[in-house]
N, C-alpha and C positions, 0 to 999 in steps of 0.2 A: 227678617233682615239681619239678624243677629248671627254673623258665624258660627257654627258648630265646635269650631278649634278653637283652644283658648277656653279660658273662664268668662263666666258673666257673675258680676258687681251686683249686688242686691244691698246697696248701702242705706242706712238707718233701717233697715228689715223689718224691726218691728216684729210681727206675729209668722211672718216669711209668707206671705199669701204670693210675691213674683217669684220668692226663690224656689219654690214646691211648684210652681205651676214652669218654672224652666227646669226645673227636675224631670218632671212627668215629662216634657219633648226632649228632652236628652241631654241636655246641656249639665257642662261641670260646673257647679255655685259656688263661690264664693260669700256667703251672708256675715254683715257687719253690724253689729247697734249697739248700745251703751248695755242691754240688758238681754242677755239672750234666753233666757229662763225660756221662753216663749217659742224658741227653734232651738233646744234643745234634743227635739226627736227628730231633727237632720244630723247629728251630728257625726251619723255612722255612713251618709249619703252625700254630704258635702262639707269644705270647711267653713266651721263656724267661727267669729272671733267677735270674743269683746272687746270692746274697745272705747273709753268717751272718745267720739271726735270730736271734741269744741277745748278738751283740754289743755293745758299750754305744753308744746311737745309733744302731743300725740299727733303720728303720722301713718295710720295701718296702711297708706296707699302707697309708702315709699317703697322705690325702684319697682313697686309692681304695675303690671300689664293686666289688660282685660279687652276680650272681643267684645265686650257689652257691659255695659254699666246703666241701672234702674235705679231710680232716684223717686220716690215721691209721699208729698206730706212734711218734708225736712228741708230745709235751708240754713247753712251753715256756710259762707260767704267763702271764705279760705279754703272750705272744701271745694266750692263751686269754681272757683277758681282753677283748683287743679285736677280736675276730670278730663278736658280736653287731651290732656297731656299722658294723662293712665291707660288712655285705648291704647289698644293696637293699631296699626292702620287695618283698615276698613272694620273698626268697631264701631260702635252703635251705642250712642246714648239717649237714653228713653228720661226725660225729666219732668215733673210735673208736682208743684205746689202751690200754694195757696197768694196771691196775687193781691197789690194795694188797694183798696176797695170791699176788703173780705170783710174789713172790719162791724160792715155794717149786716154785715149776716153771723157775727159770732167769734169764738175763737180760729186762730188767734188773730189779734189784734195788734199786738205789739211790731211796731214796723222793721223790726230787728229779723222778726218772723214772718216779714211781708217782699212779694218779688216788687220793683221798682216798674215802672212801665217799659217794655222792653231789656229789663236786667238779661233773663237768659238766653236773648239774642245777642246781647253783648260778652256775657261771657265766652259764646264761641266764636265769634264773629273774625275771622281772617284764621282761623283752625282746626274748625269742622265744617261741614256742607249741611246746610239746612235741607232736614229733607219735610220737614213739618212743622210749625208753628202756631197755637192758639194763646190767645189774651183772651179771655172770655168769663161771663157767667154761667156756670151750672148748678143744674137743680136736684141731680140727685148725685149721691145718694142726701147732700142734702144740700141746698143753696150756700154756694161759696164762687168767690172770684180767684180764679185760678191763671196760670200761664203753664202750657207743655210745648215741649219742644222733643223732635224727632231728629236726630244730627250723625253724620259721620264723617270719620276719620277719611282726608284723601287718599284717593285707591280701593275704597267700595267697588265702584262701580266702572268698568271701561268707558272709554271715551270714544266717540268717533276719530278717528283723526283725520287730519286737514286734508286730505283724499276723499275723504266721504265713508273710509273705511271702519 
């Protein structure tokens, strides 16, 4: 679902397991984390940038655009907030972290680190178009209570119009 044109967001990356794997299908990456030691052998394939995002006045997302933005495993509330607003239209945001309830399968635990009951349906709610939603338990790779959300930008998709057309 993810346009071809445009970057895709691979934010808090991490070891880059989405950014290599939107690599290998063709897409331009963008990868983002506090430590990139770790995607440091994208860095002649895509850009890489360090960056803390939880810093005060760190902003690596300002004035920029993205067909796609992947999120998961990180929740940083301020960030969460301004992703809706980073797509392009009809970009694609893929989100997925650890959910209120995790606590009792492990880290993390800290509610700071925990999605709220329906939080990342609110943070799009009147700004992107749900195209997928789970609140759930899963069991692998190991038991954890998580929420994903599949969303885009209006203008994905044509509409019929009031014709029938």
């Amino acid at each position: 679902m993810i346009p071809k044109t445009g970057k895709v967001l691979d934010l808090a990356c991490g070891g880059g397991r989405h950014a290599r794997l939107l690599l290998e299908i063709g897409h331009q990456v963008v990868a983002i984390d506090k430590d990139t030691s770790r995607v440091a052998d994208l860095e002649a394939s895509c850009e890489v940038i360090e960056a803390d995002l939880e810093a005060p006045g760190s902003d690596p997302l300002a004035g920029r655009r993205f067909s796609g933005i992947i999120v998961t495993n990180y929740l940083h509330r301020p960030i969460l907030a301004k992703l809706p607003d980073a797509l392009e239209n009809a970009g694609v945001l893929i989100y997925e972290t650890f959910a209120d309830g995790n606590q009792r399968f492990g880290k993390p635990r800290n509610p700071d680190h925990l999605l709220k009951a329906g939080e990342l349906l609110d943070a799009v709610r009147g700004r992107l178009r749900v195209i997928a939603y789970e609140d759930l338990i899963v069991t692998e790779p190991r038991p954890a209570a998580v929420q994903r959300i599949a969303a885009v930008k209006d203008g994905a998709f044509s509409r019929p119009n009031e014709a029938g057309g």
